[in-house]
Every structure is written in structure tokens, then in C-alpha cells.
N, C-alpha and C positions, 0 to 999 in steps of 0.2 A: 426557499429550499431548493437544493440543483434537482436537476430535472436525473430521474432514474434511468439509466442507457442498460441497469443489468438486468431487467424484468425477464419474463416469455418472450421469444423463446429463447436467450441468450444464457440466462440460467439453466437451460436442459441441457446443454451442449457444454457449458464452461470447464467441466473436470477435466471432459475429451479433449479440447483444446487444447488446455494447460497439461497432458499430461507431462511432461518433461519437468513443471514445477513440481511432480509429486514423485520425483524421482529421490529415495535414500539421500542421493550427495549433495543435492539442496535441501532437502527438507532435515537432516538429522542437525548441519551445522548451524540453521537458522534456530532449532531448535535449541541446542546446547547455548548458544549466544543469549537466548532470551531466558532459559531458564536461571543463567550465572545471574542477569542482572537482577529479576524477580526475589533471587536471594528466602526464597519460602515465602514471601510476599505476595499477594494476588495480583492477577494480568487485566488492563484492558488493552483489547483488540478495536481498532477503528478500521471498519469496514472487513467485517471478518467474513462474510460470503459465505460460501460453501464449508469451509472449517479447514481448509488444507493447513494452515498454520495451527490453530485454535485446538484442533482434535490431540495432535501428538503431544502437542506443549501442557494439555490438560492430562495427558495420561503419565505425564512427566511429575504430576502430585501438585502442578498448578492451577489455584483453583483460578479461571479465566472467565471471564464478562464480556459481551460482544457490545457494538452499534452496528449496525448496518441500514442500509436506505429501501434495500432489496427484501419485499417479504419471498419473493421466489428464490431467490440465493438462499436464504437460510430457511425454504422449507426443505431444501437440498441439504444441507448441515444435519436437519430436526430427522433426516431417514437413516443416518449414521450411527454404526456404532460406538457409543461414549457419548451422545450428543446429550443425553442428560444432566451431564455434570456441567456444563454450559448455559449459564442465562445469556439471551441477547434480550435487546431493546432495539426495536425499529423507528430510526429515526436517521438525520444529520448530524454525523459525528463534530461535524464541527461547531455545532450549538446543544446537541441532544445533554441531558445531565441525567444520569443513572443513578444519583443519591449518593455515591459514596467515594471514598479513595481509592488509591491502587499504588503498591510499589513500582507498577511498571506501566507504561502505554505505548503503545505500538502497531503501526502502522509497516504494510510491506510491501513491496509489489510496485509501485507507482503511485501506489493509490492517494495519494497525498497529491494528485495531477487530476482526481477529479475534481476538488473545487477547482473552478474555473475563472474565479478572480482572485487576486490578491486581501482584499478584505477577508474574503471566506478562509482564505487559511491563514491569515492571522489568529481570525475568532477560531480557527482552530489550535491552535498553539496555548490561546489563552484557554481554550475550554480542557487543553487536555494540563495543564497546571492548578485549574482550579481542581480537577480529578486526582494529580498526582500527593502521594502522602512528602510531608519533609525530609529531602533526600531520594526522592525518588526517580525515574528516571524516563525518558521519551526518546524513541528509536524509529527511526524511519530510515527503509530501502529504498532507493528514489535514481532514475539513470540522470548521467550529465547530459545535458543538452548538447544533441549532437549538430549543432550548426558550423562550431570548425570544422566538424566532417563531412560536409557539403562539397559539394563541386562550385565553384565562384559562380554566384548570380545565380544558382539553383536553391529550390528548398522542398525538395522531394527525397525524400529517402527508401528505399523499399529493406524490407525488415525479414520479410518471408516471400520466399518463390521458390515453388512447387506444383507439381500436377495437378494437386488438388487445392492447393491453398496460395494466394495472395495476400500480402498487406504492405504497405506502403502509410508510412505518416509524411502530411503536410504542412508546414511551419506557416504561420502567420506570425512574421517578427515583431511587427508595428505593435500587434495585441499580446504575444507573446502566447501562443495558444496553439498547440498542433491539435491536428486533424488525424486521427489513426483511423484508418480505412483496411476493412477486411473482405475479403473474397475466399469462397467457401463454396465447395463441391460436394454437397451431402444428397447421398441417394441420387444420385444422380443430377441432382437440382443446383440450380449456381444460386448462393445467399448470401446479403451483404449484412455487414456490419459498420458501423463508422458513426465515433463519439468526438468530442472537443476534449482534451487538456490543458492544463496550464501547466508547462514545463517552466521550472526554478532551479536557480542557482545554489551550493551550497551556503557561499556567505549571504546571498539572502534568506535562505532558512535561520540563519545562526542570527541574523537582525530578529527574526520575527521570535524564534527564541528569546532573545533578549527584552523584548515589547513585555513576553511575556513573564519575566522575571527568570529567568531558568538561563543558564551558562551550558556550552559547550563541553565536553567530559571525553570524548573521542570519536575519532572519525575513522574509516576502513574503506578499502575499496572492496570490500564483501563479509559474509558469515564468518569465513575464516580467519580474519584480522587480518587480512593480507593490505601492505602501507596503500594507503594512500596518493597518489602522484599523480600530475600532470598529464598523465598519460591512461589515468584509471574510464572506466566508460558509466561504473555506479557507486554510492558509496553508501555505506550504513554508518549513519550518524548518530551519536545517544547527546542527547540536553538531560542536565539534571535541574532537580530544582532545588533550593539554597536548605538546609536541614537545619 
């Protein structure tokens, strides 16, 4: 099972971090995106944490099921308004099985960078196909690996700099694995943060898609449908699976 990076205390602070992810102009269009493919059909959520996706989408008449790894992340979800209409199951999304189907599966955020090897998300791919109903559909947010954007012979990139706050990720190419390193001025106090990911490609998502039976259906450089290109930094991609 991966090892949990979102327990105490990273879970008391995680909303405050993210607040810009809980801003209207991301959260309405990721919403309206998932509720099209849902189609009145029910959601799962892989790695729904705190509920910042999971809450609006459920008040949207989507009746929505979580995974997460984090019991601290989702007692944070369980003190929310509408959290009732929400089951989670605590577990590894990429093997956990909640008993039943779903029109939709969905993953946001990176999050698909915490398995940390290539097996793990495969078996996730596959675990979320044995989930999906016939025709149904798998959506993950995920940024492009930014090592063209490196400065030659470097692989440090800094993400955040500010008075109070630092982060910087570090590439390991050999393993394919960045290192996200956070710095944090709370109360006064300096506090670190820093997990492993495994950064992917999209034609390698679209393989392990395939492993898992499920076909490509479209790709965006965001919520908005906005194309796709050469030039994009994330894309939100849906697999369906054959109906």
C-alpha cells in the first residue's frame, strides 16, 4: 500500500493551502465537466480528501462515492456541509473495490502522481474499469512533465516563492519520480513538507488505458475544453470503457 504523505498535520492546513483551488473559476468548470459525463449516473472520486471536488458535484444531484488513503483528509470532508450524501471508503484507490459501478471515475489534482510506480497505476486503471458501468467514463487532471522546461543540465524547478511560502519540485529522471518540497511560515514557525511523485506522460496514460480495456474519448488542456497542444502545461483527459 503507498505510504500516506496526507495524514496530521498536513490535512489541518490542506484547504488553506489550496485555497485558489477553491476559487468559483476552478471549481464551477471542473464541475460542470464532470457532471456532463456522469450523465445522472453516479461518481467515483479517487482520492477525494477534503471534498473540494466531491461536495459541489454531489450538490449538483450527483450521487458521488469516495476512496481515499487519508482517514484525516476525510474527517475534514465528514465536518462539512452536505457531507452526508457522500460515502467514502478508506483505502488505496488503486486496488480498494467499493462493490459496485459507477458512470463516472475521476481523479483530479495530480493525484494520479501519487502512486509512485508504474505498476500501481496501472492496477489503477484496471481497478477503476472493473468499477466503470459499460460506456462509462475515466477522467483525470494530471500537469505535463515539465523537464523541457528546465534549464539544460538542471532539474529543479521552483513552483512557489513568497514570504511566507517556498516550494520547489526535484526531478529524479532515471526513476521518473519528482520530489515536491514545501516550505511554510505558519505562526511564525518554518514547516516542511515534501512527498515523491511519479510524473507521466499522456501517451503513457493512454497505454495503460488500453492494458486496461478502455479507449481514449478526448483530451483538453483544462475544464474548459480549451485544445490541447504542444504548448499546453496540463490536460484533462476521459478513457471510456467499450459499452
Amino acid at each position: 500500500m503507498p505510504r500516506n504523505y496526507f495524514d496530521e498535520p498536513v490535512a489541518e492546513r490542506y484547504d488553506a493551502s489550496s485555497a485558489d483551488r477553491f476559487e468559483p473559476a476552478v471549481i464551477n468548470p471542473t464541475v460542470d465537466f464532470l457532471a456532463d459525463l456522469a450523465n445522472g449516473g453516479a461518481a467515483l472520486e479517487l482520492g477525494i480528501g477534503t471534498g473540494r471536488i466531491a461536495l459541489p458535484l454531489s450538490q449538483r444531484g450527483v450521487q458521488v462515492h469516495g476512496i481515499d488513503l487519508s482517514s484525516a483528509m476525510v474527517a475534514r470532508l465528514r465536518a462539512k456541509a452536505g457531507a452526508h450524501d457522500i460515502d467514502v471508503t478508506i483505502g488505496d484507490f488503486a486496488t480498494t473495490d467499493v462493490g459496485r459501478s459507477f458512470r463516472l471515475v475521476y481523479l483530479v489534482y495530480n493525484t494520479i502522481m501519487n502512486l509512485t510506480t508504474q505498476d500501481e497505476q496501472v492496477q489503477c486503471f484496471r481497478n477503476v474499469a472493473a468499477h466503470l458501468e459499460p460506456g462509462g467514463c475515466f477522467v483525470i487532471e494530471v500537469g505535463i512533465p515539465d523537464l523541457q522546461r528546465l534549464p539544460p543540465g538542471e532539474t529543479v524547478r521552483a513552483f512557489t516563492v513568497s514570504p511566507t511560502r517556498l516550494g520547489f519540485d526535484e526531478y529524479d529522471i532515471a526513476a521518473q519520480i519528482l520530489y515536491s518540497h514545501h516550505y511554510s511560515v505558519v505562526d511564525g514557525q518554518l514547516e516542511f513538507f515534501s512527498a515523491p511523485f511519479r510524473y507521466v506522460w499522456p501517451t503513457e496514460l493512454d497505454l495503460m488505458a488500453r492494458l486496461a480495456g478502455m479507449t481514449l474519448r478526448e483530451r483538453w488542456s483544462g475544464w474548459n475544453r480549451e485544445p490541447f497542444t504542444s504548448a499546453s502545461t496540463t490536460h484533462v483527459s476521459v478513457w471510456e470503457k467499450p459499452a
